[in-house]
C-alpha positions in Angstrom: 124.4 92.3 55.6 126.2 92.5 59.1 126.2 90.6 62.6 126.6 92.3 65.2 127.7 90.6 68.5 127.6 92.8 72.0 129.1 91.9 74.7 128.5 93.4 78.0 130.6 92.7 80.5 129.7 91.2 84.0 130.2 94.8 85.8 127.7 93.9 88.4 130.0 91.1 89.5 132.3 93.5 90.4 130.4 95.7 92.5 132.5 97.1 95.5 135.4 95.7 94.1 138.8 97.8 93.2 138.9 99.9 90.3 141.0 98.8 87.3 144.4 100.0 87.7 147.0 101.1 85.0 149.0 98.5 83.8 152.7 97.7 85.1 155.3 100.6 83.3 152.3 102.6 82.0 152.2 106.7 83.2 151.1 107.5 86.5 148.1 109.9 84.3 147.0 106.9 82.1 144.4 106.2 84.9 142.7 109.6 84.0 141.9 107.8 80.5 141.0 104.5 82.3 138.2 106.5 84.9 136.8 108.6 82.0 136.4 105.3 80.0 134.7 103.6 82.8 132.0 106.7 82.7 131.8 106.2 79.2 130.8 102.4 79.9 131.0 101.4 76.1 132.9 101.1 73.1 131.9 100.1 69.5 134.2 98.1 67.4 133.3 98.0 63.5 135.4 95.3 61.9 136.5 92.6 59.8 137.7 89.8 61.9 135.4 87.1 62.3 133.4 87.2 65.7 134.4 83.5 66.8 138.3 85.4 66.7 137.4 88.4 68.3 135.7 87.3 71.5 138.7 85.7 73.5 139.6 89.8 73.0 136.2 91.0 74.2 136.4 89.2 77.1 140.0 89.6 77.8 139.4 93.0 77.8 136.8 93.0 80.0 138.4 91.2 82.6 141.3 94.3 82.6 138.9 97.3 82.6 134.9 95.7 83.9 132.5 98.2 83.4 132.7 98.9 79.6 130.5 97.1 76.8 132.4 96.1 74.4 129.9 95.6 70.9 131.6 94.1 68.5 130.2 94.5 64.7 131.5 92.1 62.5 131.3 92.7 58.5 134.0 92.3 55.6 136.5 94.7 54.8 134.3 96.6 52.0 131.5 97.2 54.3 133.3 98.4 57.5 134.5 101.2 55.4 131.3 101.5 53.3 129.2 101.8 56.7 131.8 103.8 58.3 132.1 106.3 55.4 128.0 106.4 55.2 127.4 106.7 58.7 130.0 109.9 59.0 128.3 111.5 56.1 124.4 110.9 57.6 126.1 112.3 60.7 124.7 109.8 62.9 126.6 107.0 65.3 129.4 104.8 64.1 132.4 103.3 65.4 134.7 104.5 67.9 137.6 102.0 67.1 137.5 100.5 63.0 140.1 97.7 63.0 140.2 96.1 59.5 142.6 93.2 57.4 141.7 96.3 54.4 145.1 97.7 55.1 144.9 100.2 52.0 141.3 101.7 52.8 141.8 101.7 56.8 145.1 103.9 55.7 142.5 105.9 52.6 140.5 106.8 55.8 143.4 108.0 58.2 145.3 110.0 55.4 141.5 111.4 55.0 141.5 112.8 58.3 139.3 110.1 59.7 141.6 109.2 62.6 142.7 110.4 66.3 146.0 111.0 66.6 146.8 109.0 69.6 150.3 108.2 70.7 150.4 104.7 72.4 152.2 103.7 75.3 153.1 100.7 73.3 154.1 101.3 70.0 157.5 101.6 70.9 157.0 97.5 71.3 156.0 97.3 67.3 157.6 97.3 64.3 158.4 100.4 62.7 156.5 100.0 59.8 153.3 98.8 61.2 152.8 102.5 62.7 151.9 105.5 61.2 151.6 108.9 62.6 150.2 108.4 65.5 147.4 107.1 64.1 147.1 103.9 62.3 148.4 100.8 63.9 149.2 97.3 62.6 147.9 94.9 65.1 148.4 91.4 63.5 151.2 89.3 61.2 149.0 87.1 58.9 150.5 85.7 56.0 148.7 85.2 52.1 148.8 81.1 51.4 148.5 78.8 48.7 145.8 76.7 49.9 145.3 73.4 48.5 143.5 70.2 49.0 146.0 67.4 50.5 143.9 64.2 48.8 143.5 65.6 45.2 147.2 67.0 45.0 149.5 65.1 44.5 152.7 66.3 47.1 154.8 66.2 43.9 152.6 68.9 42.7 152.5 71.3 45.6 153.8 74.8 44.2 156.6 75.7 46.5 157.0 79.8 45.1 154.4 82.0 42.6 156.2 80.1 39.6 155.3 77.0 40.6 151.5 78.1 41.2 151.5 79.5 37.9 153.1 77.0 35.8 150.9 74.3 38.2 147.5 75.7 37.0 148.0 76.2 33.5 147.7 72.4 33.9 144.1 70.5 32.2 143.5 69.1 36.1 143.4 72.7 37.6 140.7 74.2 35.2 137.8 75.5 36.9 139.3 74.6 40.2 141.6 77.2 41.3 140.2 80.0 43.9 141.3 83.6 45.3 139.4 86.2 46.3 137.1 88.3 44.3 139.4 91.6 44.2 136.5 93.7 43.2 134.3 93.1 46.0 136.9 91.8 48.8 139.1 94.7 49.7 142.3 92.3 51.3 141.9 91.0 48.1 142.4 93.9 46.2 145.1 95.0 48.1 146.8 91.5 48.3 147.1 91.3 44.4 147.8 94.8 43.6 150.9 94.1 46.0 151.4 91.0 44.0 151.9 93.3 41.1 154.3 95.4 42.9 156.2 92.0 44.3 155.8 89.6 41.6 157.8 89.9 38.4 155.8 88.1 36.4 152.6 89.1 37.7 151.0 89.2 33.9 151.6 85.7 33.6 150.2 85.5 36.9 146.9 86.9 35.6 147.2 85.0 32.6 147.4 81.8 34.2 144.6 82.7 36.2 142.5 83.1 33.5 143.5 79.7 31.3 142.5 78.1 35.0 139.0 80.0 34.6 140.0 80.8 38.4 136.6 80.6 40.7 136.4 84.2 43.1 135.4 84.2 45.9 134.4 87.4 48.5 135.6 85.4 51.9 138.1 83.0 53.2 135.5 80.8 54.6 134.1 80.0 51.8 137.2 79.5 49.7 138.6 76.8 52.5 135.1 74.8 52.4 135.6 74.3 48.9 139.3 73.5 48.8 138.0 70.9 51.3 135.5 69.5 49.4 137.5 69.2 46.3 135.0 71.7 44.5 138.2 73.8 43.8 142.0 71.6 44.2 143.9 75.2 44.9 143.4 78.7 46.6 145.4 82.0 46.1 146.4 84.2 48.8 143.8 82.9 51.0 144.5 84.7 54.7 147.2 82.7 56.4 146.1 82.9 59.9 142.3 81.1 59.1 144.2 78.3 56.7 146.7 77.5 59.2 144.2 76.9 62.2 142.0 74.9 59.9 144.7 72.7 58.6 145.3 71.7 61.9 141.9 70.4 62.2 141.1 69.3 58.6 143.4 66.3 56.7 142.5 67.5 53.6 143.8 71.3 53.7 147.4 71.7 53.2 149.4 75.3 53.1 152.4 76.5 51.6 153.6 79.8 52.7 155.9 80.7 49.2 159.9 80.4 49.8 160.0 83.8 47.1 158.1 85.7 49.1 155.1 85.7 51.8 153.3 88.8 51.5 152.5 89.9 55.1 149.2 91.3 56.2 148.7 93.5 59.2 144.9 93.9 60.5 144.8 97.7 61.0 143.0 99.7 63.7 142.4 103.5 64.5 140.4 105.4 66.7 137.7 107.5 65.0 138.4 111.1 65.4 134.7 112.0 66.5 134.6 108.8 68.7 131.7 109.1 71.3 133.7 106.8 73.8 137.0 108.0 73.0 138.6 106.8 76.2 137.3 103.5 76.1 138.9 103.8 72.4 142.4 104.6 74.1 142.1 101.4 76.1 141.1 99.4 73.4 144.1 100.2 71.1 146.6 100.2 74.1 145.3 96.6 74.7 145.4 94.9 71.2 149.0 96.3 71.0 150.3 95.3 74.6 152.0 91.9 75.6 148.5 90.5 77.1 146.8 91.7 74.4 149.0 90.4 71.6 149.3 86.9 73.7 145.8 86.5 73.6 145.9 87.4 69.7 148.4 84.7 69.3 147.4 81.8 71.5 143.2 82.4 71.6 142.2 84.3 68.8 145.0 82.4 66.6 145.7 85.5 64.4 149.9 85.6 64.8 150.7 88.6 66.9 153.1 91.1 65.6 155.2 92.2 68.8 158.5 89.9 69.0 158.5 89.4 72.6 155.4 87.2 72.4 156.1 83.5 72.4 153.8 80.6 70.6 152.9 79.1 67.5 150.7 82.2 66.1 153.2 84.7 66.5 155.6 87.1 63.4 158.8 85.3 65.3 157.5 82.0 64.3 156.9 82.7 60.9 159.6 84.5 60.6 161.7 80.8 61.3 159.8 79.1 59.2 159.6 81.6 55.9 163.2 83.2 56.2 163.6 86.9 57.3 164.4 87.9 53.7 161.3 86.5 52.4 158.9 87.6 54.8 157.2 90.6 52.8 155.2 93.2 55.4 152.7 95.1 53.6 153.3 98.5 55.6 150.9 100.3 57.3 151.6 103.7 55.0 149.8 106.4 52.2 151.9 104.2 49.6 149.1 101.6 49.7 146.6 104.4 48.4 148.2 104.1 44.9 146.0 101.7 43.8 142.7 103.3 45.0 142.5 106.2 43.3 139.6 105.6 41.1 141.6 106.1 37.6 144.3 103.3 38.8 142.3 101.3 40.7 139.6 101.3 37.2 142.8 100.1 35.0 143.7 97.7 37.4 140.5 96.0 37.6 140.2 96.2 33.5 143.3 94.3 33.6 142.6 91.7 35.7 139.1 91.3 33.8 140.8 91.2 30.3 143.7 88.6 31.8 142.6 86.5 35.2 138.8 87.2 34.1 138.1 86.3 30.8 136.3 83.0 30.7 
């Protein structure tokens, strides 16, 4: 159902040595938080970034503040809040930290009282609208691609804007060969197409075209880009930019368009549970993804495109912002608007819709 990867850190290495110190420019009393976190000596992390990704973090982390376990428990997006949700109601352990690309339930479970309200020293260094009270933080800039396969599509073909993509696989070569996510059981996909719907004029014909195509779902990225690659499927739908673009550097036959329209913009989300057992070592934790070294190693290690604009490199918003256009970039924000779609009445029509339009077969 899960892996889970813990890390511990090399604390014995460090015996004798120095205590960690507060960063450069942080308070004088942040090092209260750092020595109560190093008595805590762990911190569990529940969330949806693949493990591979996470680890330059882990051990990153661990370098700044030795002494803390750092286990890392790596699911999609449904089940981090699914196991999160459970394990609160059982009232047994969970997760001190949930960070999640599930923008809309991470923010169902902070407007639900789920999350400490924890001022950051450094979210005065992040956009505006990747913050919300205190509480839930946007962490990442990952953009939603048109992924296709480079040998079976022709350049002529490649859909520049959501148009093109739908007018493209109405098309007799792109039946039963056209991929997104399944929105009912992958919640970035949910929340990618219900902002679709919000974005996209045409979004009906959107759905329509989808469903001409016989479009093939899919709950993970992974798998989606394996069979783009093979040429099982020719196209994929706001597949998660930051994977597609690191693989297309790798694999001649993936290709990625990020749509000249607009590029919705995904933020992976993170908040510390309000009944954390290691809340201090939770403090660190979100200080760190959010501060320059943290946000340098998200761009240049774990290749998921920081969000701060002082960061340099190929994986970072500033980048995409050149290559997109700052009028096109489309953030989703981290805010209670994103819950419209998940109340159970809208989020049931919704899903009829898509069933009657992209799903009928």
């Amino acid at each position: 159902m899960f892996k889970q990867t813990a890390i511990a850190t090399a604390a014995f290495l460090f015996a004798g040595a120095a205590l960690a110190q507060a960063p450069a420019g942080y308070p004088a009393d942040y090092q209260k938080i750092i020595d109560a976190a190093k008595k805590e000596g762990k911190l569990v992390v529940y969330g949806a970034t693949d493990s591979k990704a996470t680890q330059p973090l882990i051990k990153d982390f661990n370098a700044l503040y030795p002494g803390i376990t750092v286990e890392y428990n790596d699911m999609n997006s449904t089940e981090v809040y699914n196991r999160f949700i459970s394990e609160v109601a059982a009232g047994g352990n969970t997760a001190d930290v949930m960070w999640s690309s599930a923008m809309d339930l991470q923010m169902r479970l902070a407007s639900d009282g789920y999350a400490l309200k924890y001022k950051s020293v450094e979210a005065p260094k992040v956009p505006g609208w990747s913050v919300w009270d205190d509480q839930a933080y946007g962490t990442t800039f990952e953009p939603a691609a048109i992924v296709y396969n480079k040998r079976l599509v022709d350049a002529k073909e490649v859909p520049q804007n959501h148009a093109d993509f739908v007018k493209l696989i109405q098309q007799p070569k792109f039946k039963d060969k056209v991929t997104t996510y399944d929105i009912e059981k992958s919640g970035v996909g949910f929340m990618f197409m219900t902002q679709d719907a919000r974005e996209f004029g045409k979004y009906i014909d959107l759905a329509n075209a989808f469903g001409a195509a016989k479009v093939r779902v899919q709950s993970s990225t992974g798998t989606m880009m394996e069979r783009i690659s093979s040429g099982e499927n020719l196209i994929g739908y706001n597949v998660l930019g930051s994977y597609a673009l690191v693989r297309a550097k790798n694999d001649p036959s993936i290709g990625v368009v990020l749509p000249k329209d607009y590029t919705l913009v995904m933020s992976r989300v993170v908040f510390i549970n309000k009944g954390a057992k290691n809340v201090n070592a939770a403090k660190l934790w979100l200080d760190y993804m959010l501060s320059h070294r943290g946000q340098t190693v998200i761009a240049n290690d774990s290749r998921l495109y920081a969000i701060r604009a002082d960061v340099t490199g190929e994986a970072t918003s500033a980048e995409l912002i050149k290559q997109i256009g700052k009028d096109n970039v489309k953030p989703v924000p981290v805010h209670p608007i994103l819950l419209q779609f998940l109340g159970p009445a809208k989020r049931m029509a919704f899903l009829k819709q898509w069933k009657e339009t992209a799903g009928k077969k």
